[in-house]
Structures are given as structure tokens and as C-alpha cells.
C-alpha positions in Angstrom: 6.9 -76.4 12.8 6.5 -73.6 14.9 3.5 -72.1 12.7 1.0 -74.7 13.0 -2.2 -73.2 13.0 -1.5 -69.5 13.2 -0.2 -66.7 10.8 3.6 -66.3 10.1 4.4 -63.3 11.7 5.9 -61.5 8.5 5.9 -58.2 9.9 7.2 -59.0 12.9 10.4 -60.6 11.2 10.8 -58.1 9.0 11.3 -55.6 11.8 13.1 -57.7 14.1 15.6 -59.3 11.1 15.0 -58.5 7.4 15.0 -54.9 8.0 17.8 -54.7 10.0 20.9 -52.7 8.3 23.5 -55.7 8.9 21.3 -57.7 6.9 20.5 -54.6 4.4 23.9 -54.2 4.0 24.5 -58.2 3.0 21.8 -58.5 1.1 22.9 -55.3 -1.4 26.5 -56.8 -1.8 25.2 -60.2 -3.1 22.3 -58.1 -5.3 25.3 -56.1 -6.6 27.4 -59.2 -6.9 24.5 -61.0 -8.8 24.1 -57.7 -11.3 27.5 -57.7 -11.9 27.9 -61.4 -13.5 24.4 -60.7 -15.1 25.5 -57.4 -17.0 28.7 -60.0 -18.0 26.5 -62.9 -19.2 27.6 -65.2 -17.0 24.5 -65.8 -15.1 20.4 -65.1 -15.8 17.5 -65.1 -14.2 16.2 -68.2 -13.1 19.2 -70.3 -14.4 19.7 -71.9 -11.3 23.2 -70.8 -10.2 24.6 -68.6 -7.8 27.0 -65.7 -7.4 29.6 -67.3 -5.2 32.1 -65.1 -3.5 35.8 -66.9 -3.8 36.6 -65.3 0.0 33.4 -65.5 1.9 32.2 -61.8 2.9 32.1 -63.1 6.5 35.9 -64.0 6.2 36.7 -60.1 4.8 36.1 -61.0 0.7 34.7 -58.5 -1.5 32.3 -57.5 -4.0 34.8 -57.2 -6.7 34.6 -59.0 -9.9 38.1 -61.0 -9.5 36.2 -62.5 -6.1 33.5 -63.7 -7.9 32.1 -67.1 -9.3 29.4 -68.9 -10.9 28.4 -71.7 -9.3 25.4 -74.6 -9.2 22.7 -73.4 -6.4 23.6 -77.1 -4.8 27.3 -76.8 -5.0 27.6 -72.9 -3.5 25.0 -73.4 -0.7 26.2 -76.8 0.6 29.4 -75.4 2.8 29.5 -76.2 6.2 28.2 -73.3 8.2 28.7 -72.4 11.8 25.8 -71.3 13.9 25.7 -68.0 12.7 25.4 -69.2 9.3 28.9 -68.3 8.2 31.0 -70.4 6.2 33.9 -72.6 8.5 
């Protein structure tokens, strides 16, 4: 754990990662995504699925509604990823 007995540099992350506009940009297509099957019924708050994209962003997929699946939380997160974390 490399946090053991000092603060998490939040700030720090958030500069260097979070608030990066590649990972702006990412995190707004799956918030859209997510509103869209929300405003359908398909998925709610705290139900325990996700908004799984049928082509993978990282493979050129969009954030279109005939792209789009609900799917367990276990099921969509358990592809294999490469080291960049994108789907294989």
C-alpha cells in the first residue's frame, strides 16, 4: 500500500490525472451514456449495473443509444484489460 502512514495526495492526483481533459472527456461520454439509459428506465441509481458500451470507446464505439447496454457491475468490469486499461 503505498499510503501507509501518510495522507493520500488527492490534490495532487487530481491535477496530475482526474483533471486531465483525456480523462474529462471519458468520464462525460459514460455520464452521458449513464443519463441516457436512466432517462429510458433501464437503469437507476444505485441498482448495481452498468452502462456497457457494445464497441468499447477505446476501440472507436460511440455514445449512441444503439451502442449501449445494461449490464451487471461484475459482468461489464471483468474484461481482460491491457495495461492501459483498455479492453483486449
Amino acid at each position: 500500500m503505498p499510503y501507509v502512514n501518510k495522507p493520500r495526495p488527492y490534490k495532487k492526483e487530481y491535477e496530475q490525472y482526474d483533471g486531465t481533459p483525456a480523462v474529462k472527456k471519458k468520464r462525460a461520454a459514460r455520464n452521458k451514456a449513464r443519463a441516457m439509459l436512466e432517462r429510458e428506465g433501464v437503469v437507476h441509481k444505485g441498482d448495481g449495473k452498468d452502462v456497457d458500451h457494445k464497441t468499447p470507446l477505446s476501440k472507436g464505439g460511440k455514445t449512441v443509444r444503439s451502442n449501449l447496454k445494461a449490464k451487471p457491475a461484475s459482468a461489464n468490469r471483468s474484461y481482460a484489460r491491457n495495461s492501459d486499461h483498455s479492453v483486449k
